[in-house]
SEVEX-492085 format. One record per residue (C-alpha): x, y, z. Coordinates in Angstrom, 2 decimals, always signed. Example, Ala and Ser with C-alpha at 12.3 -4.5 7.8 and 13.67 -1.06 7.14 Angstrom:
REM SEVEX-492085
        px        py        pz
    +12.30     -4.50     +7.80
    +13.67     -1.06     +7.14
***
This chain:
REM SEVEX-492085
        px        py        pz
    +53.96   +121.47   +100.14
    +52.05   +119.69    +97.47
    +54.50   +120.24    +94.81
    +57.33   +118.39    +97.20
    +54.48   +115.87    +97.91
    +54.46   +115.29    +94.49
    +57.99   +115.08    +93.98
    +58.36   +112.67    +96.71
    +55.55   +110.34    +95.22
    +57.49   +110.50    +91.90
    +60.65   +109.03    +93.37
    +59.03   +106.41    +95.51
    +57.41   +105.20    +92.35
    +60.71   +105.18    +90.36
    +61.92   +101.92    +89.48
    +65.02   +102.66    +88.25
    +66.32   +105.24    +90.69
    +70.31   +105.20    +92.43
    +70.74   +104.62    +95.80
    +72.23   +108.03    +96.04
    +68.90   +109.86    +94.42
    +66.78   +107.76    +96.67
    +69.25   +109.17    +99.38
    +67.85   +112.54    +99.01
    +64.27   +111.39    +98.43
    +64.29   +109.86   +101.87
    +66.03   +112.90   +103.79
    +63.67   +115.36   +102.43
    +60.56   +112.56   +103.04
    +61.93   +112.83   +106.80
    +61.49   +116.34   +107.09
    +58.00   +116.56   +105.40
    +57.45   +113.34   +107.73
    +58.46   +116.20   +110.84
    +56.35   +118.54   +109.61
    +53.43   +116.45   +108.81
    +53.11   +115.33   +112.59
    +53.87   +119.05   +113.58
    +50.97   +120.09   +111.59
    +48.57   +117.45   +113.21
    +49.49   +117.75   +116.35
    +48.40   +121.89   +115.65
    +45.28   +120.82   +114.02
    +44.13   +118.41   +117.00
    +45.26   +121.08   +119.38
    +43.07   +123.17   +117.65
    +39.81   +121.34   +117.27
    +40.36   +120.14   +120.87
    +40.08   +124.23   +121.80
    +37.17   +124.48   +119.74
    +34.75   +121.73   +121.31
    +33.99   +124.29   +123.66
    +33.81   +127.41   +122.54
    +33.30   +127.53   +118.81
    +30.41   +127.10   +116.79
    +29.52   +124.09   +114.62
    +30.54   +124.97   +111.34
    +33.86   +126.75   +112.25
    +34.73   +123.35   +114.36
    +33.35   +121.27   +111.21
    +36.28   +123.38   +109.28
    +39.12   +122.74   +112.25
    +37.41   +118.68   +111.97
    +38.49   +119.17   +107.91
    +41.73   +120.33   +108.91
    +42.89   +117.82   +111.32
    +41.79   +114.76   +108.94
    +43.75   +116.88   +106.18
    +46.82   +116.94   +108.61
    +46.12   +112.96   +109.41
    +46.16   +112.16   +105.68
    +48.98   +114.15   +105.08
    +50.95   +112.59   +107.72
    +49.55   +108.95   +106.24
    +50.89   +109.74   +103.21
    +54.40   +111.01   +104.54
    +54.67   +107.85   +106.48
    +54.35   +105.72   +103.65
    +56.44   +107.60   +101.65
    +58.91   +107.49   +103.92
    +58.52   +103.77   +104.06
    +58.72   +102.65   +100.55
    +61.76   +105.28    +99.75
    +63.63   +103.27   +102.90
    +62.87    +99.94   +101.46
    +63.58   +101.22    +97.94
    +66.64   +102.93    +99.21
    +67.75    +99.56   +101.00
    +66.96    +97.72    +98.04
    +68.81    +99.87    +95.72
    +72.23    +99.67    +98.14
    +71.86    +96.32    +97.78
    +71.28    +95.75    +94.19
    +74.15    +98.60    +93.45
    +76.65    +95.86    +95.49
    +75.48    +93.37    +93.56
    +76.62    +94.85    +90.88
    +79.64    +95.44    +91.94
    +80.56    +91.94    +93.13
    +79.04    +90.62    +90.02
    +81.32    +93.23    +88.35
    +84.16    +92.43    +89.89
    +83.40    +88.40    +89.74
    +83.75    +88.75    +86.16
    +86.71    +90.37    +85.87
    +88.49    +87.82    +87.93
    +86.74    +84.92    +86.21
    +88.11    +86.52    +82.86
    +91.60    +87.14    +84.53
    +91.68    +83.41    +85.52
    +90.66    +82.13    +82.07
    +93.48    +84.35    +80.48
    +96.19    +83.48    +83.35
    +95.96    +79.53    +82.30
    +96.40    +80.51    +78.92
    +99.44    +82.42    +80.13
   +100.42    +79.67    +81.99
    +99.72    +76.75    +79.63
   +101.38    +78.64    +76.80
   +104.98    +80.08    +78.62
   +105.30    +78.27    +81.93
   +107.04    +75.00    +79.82
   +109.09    +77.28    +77.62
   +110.26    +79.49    +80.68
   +110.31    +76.38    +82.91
   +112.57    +74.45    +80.67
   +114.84    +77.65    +80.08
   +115.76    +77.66    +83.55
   +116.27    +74.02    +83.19
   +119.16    +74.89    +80.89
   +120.17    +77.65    +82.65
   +120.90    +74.91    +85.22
   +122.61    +72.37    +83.01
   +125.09    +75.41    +81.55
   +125.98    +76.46    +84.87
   +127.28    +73.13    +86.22
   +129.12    +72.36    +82.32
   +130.92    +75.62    +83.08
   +131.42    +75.08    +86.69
   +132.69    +71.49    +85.81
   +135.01    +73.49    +82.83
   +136.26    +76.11    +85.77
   +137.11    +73.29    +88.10
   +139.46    +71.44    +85.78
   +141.32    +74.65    +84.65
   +141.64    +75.21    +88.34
   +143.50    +72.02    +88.58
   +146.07    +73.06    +86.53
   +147.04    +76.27    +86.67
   +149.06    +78.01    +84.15
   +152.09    +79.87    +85.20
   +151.22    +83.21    +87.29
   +147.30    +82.49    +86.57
   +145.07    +82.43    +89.83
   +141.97    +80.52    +90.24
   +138.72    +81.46    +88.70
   +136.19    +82.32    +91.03
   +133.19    +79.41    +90.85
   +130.57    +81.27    +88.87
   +127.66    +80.39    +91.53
   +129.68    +81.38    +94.20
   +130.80    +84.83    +93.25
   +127.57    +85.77    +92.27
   +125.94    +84.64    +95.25
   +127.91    +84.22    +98.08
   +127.87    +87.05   +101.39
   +131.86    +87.02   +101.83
   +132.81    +87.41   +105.11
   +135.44    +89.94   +107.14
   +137.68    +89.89   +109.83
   +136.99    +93.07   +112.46
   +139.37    +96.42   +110.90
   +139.57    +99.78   +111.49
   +136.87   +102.06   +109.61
   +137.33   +105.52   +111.35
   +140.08   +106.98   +112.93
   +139.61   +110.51   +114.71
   +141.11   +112.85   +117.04
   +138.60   +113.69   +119.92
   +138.71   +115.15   +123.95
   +136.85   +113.29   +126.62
   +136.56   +114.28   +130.38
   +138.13   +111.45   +132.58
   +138.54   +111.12   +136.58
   +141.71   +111.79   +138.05
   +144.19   +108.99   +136.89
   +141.84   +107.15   +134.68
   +141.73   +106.79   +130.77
   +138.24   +105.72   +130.28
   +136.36   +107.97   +129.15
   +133.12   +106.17   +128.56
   +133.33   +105.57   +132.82
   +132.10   +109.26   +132.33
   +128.90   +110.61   +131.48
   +130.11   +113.10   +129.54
   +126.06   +114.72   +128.96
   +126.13   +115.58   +132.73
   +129.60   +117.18   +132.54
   +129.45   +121.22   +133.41
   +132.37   +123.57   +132.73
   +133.28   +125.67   +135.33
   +133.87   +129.63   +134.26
   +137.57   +128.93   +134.70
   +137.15   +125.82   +132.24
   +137.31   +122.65   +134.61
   +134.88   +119.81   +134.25
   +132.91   +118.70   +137.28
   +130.26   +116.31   +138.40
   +127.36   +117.23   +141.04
   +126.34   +114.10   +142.95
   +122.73   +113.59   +143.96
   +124.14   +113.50   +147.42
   +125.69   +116.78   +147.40
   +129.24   +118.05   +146.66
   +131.13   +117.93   +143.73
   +134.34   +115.75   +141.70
   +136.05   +117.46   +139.50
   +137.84   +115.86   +135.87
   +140.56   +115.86   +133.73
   +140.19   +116.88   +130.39
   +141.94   +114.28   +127.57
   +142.92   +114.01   +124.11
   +142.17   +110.34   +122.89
   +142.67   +108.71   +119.31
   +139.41   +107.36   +118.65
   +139.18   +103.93   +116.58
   +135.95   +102.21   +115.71
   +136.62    +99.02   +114.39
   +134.14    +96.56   +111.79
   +132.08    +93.50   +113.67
   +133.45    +90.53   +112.27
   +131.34    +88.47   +109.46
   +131.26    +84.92   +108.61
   +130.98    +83.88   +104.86
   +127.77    +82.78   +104.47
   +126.37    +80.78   +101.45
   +122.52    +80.67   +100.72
   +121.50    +77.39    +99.12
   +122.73    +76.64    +95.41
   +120.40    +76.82    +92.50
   +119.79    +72.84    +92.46
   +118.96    +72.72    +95.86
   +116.65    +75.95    +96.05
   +115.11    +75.51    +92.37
   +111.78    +73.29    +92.11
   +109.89    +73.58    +88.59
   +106.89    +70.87    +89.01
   +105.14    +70.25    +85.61
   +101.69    +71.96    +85.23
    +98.92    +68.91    +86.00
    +99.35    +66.99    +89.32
   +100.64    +63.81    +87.61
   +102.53    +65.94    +85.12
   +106.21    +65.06    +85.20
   +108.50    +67.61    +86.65
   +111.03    +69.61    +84.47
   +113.51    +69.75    +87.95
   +113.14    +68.77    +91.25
   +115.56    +70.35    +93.65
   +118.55    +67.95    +94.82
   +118.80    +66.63    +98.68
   +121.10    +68.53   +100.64
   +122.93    +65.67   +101.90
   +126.35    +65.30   +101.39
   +128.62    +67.97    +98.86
   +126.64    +69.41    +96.16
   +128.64    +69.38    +92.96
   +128.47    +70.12    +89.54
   +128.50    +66.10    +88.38
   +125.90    +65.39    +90.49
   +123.83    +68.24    +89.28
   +124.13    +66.91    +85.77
   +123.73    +63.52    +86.47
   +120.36    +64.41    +88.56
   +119.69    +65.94    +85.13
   +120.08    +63.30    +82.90
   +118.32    +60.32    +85.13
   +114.95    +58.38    +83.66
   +111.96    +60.61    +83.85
   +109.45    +58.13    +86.09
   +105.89    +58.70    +85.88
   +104.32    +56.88    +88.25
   +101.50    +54.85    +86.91
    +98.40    +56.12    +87.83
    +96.30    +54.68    +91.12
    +93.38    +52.29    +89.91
    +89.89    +54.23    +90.52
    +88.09    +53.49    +93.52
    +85.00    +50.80    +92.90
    +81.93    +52.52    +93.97
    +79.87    +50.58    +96.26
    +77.06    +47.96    +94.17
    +73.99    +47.44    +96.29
    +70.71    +45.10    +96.27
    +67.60    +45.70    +96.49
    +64.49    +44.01    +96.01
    +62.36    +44.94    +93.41
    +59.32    +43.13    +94.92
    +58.03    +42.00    +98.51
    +59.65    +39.28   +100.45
    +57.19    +36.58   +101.89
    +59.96    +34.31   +103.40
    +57.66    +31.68   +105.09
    +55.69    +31.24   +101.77
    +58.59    +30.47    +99.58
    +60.68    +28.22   +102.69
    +57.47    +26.14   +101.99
    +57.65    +26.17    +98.06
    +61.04    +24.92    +98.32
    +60.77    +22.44   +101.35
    +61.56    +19.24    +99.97
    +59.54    +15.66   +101.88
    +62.26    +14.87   +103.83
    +61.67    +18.53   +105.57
    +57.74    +18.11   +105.49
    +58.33    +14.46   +107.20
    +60.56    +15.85   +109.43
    +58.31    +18.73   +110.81
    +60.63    +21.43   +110.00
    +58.01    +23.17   +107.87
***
């Protein structure tokens, strides 16, 4: 007992125990904690059985032992205190490390990112930017060989468009197959059937049971089965100008493309021409005037000085 007691002290006093040591001190301080009030409750059961009918020095010894027991359950309680509070104290601390761990790996990550970002986001923004420009040169260069064809040439595909258009599809036959459905008598539907609940008599004919009672019998067929494709409409998603925005890095920074309107046809002369307009940077708003107040720097007798500055007219007058 006194060696765990000892142990126990040890690790409350510990400054620079884990949360998961202190874990262990404080399960193992409950149980002495238990046994501690287990053994006083024994040693006041036993001087209380003593008052009457022992003599005065063996009750002095059961007196000895229950204020042993009491000190050794004041001593489990407050180990058991400070290891909680330590315990507590070390879960926190432990987080705090963490966060603060974890804070400064995302501060560092941030600083790095704007270098990133200050260093490539102009070089990859403006590669995009001509990207753009080659695209609508060559669409423009595609456009006029369209117009005029030469002999037994077709028309090149738009280079936007045949990378990123859905094309569309009128409805055709994918399958074909060969397949027997059960039918009612003079019908050729079989999907008016439910051909799960169709039983096969031991001579081979299909029949329905109704709920009702009684039965129909069917006809067995041989159908050519064709499923046929849904239909799809072309579908175009927006073209680079109109999807593509690459704002400059600062707010007031000007941008190296701002996407085109959607009104009206999109084409490759207005994509250039957007490209080639005035760069306007907006000059920048005046700072707003901070407020100037007044304040005396010394009292205010108002009456006194109205009659340091009344002139004789005013005296004469009665005004002051």
């Amino acid at each position: 007992m006194m060696k765990a007691l000892k142990t126990l002290i040890g690790a409350a006093q510990r400054n620079d125990a884990t949360a998961d040591e202190l874990a262990v001190s404080v399960r193992d301080a409950g149980t002495e904690l238990q046994a501690a009030r287990a053994a006083l409750a024994q040693a006041q059961e036993a001087y209380q059985g003593g008052l009457l009918n022992a003599d005065d020095q063996y009750l002095r010894r059961l007196s000895d032992a229950r204020t042993e027991a009491q000190i050794r359950l004041d001593r489990a309680e407050a180990i058991a205190a400070t290891l909680a509070e330590r315990n507590a104290a070390a879960i926190e601390r432990e987080a705090q490390a963490v966060k603060l761990q974890q804070y400064e790996a995302a501060k560092r990550r941030a600083s790095e990112m704007r270098d990133v970002l200050l260093e490539m986001y102009p070089a990859a923004a403006q590669a995009v930017v001509d990207i753009i420009r080659a695209l609508a040169e060559t669409e423009i260069e595609v456009a006029a060989a369209n117009k005029d064809l030469p002999a037994g040439m077709s028309a090149i595909p738009g280079v936007e468009v045949s990378l990123r258009a859905i094309q569309g599809s009128l409805p055709h036959v994918v399958s074909e197959t060969e397949e027997e459905r059960w039918c009612f008598p003079g019908d050729d539907d079989p999907e008016a059937v439910g051909q799960e609940y169709v039983e096969v008599s031991e001579d081979g004919r299909g029949l329905l049971r109704h709920s009702r009672g009684g039965v129909e019998y069917l006809i067995r067929r041989k159908f050519i089965r064709r499923e046929h494709s849904a239909f799809m409409a072309a579908e175009m998603p927006d073209r680079f100008a109109i999807a593509i925005n690459l704002p400059g890095i600062g707010a007031k920074d000007p941008a190296y493309f701002s996407p085109l309107r959607r009104e009206g046809v999109i084409d490759p002369e207005a994509v250039l021409k957007h490209l080639d307009r005035p760069v306007i940077v907006s000059a920048p708003s005046s700072a707003p005037k901070g407020r100037v107040e007044w304040k005396p720097a010394d009292p205010i007798d108002a009456e006194a000085e109205r009659r340091e500055c009344a002139t004789v007219l005013d005296r004469i007058r009665g005004h002051v």
